[in-house]
Structure formats: C-alpha cells, structure tokens
C-alpha positions in Angstrom: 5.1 -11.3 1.5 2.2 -12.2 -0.4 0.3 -13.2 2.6 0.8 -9.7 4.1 -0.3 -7.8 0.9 -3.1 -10.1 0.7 -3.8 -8.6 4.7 -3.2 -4.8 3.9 -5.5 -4.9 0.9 -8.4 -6.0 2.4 -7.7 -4.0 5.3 -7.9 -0.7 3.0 -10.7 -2.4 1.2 -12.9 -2.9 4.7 -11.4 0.7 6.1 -13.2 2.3 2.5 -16.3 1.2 3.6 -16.6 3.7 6.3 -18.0 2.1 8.9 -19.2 2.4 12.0 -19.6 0.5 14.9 -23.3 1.2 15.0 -23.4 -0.5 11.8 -22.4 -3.8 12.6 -25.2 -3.3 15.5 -27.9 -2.5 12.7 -27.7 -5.2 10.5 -29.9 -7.7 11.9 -32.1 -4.4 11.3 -30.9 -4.6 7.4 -31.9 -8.3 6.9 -35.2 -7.8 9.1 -36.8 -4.9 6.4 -35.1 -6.7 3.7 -37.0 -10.2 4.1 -40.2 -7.4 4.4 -39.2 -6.2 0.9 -38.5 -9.7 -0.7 -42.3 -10.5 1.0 -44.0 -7.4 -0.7 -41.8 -8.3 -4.3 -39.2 -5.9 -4.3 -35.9 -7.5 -6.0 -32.1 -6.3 -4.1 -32.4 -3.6 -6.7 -35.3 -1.9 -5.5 -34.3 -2.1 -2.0 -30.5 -0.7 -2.8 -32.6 2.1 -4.9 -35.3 3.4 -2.6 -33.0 3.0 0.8 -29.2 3.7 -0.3 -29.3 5.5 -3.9 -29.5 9.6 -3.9 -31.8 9.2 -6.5 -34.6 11.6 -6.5 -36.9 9.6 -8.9 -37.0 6.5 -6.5 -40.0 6.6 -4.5 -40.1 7.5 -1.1 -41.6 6.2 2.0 -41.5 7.2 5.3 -41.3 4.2 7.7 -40.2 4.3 11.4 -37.7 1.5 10.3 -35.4 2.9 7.2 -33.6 5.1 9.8 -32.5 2.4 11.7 -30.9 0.6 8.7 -26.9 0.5 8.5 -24.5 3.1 6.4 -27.0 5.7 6.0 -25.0 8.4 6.8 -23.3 10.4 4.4 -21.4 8.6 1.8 -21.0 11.6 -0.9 -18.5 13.2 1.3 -16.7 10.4 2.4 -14.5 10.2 -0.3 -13.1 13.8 -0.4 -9.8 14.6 0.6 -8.0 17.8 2.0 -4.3 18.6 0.8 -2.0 20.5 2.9 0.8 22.4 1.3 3.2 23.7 3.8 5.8 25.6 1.4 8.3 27.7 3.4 10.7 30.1 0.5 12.7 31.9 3.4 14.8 28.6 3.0 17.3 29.9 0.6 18.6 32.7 2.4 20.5 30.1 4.9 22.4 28.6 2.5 26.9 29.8 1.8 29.0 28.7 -0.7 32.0 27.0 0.6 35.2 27.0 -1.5 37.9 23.8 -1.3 41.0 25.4 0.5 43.6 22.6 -0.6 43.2 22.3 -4.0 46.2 19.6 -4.5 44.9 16.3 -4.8 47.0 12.9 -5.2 45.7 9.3 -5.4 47.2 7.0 -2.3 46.2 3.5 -3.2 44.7 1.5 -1.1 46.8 -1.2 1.4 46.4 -4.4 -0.5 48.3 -8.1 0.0 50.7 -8.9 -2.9 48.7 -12.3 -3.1 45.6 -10.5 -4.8 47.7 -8.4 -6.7 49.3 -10.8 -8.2 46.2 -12.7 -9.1 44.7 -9.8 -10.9 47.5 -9.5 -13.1 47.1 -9.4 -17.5 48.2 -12.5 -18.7 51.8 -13.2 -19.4 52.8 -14.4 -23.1 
C-alpha cells in the first residue's frame, strides 16, 4: 500500500509539470545554452531569471536558440481550473409520500437452537 502511494504521488507530481513530449526532445537544447551561460558567468539563477521567470526587469536577449529551450510555453495558465455546476431543481416535483397501510406490528423472534440459548442465559444462584 505504501508502495502504490509512493507510485501515484509522483505520478501527480511528474503530470503537474506539464509536459510535453517536445520537451523531453529539447533538453539536450537546455544543457547545450546552459554550459554557454556557465562559460559567459551566469550562475542557475540568472539563467532560470532571464529564460523561465515573467519578470519584466530581467534583461532580454534575442537569440535564435532560447526558443528552442524546453517548457516555455505557458505556465501562468496551467494551473487554472474550470468548475462545472450542473444543478437540476425540477427534481422535487417527482417525489409522493407513501403512507404504511398495516400499521400492526409484532416481533417474531428469530429461529435459534436451544444450545445457544441456553448458553446465553443470566447466571443461576
């Protein structure tokens, strides 16, 4: 059991990642420009900062190869969800009441051996 929510969990982990097969194909792409940015200085930071952030303040530059880096398609909507509320209030009308027609009730007891019900007897003094 623990095994198997060990499995689902990092399936939903991996599945929130959102991505797509021509990701997996662009990631020798990813560690190519990366080595180009640990050459020129750049820390992970930078790199995450000018390629992947929406910041507006990180400098931009135009180069043939950030467009063919993985996950850079929208990740700001990929968390949104849409709710569907079906209610239906016609439902009610369907509904009778239903009245008991034999109202005498008597308890049967139930077909038990004499052996148990002797053995489930008060004690005798």
């Amino acid at each position: 059991m623990k095994l198997a929510s060990i499995i689902l969990s990092c399936t939903i982990l991996i599945q929130s990642f959102n991505f797509d097969i021509s990701d997996i194909q662009k990631i020798s792409n990813l560690m190519e420009h990366l080595d180009c940015h640990f050459e020129d200085g750049d820390t992970i930071d930078d790199f995450i900062a000018i390629h992947y952030s929406g910041d507006e303040n990180a400098p931009k530059t135009e180069h043939e190869k950030h467009q063919e880096l993985p996950f850079k398609h929208q990740h700001l909507d990929a968390h949104s969800q849409l709710v569907f509320i079906v209610s239906a209030n016609e439902f009610f009308g369907y509904y009778q009441e239903s009245f008991l027609v034999n109202t005498k009730f008597t308890y049967k007891e139930p077909s038990t051996s004499l052996v148990i019900n002797k053995f489930f007897q008060p004690p005798r003094v």
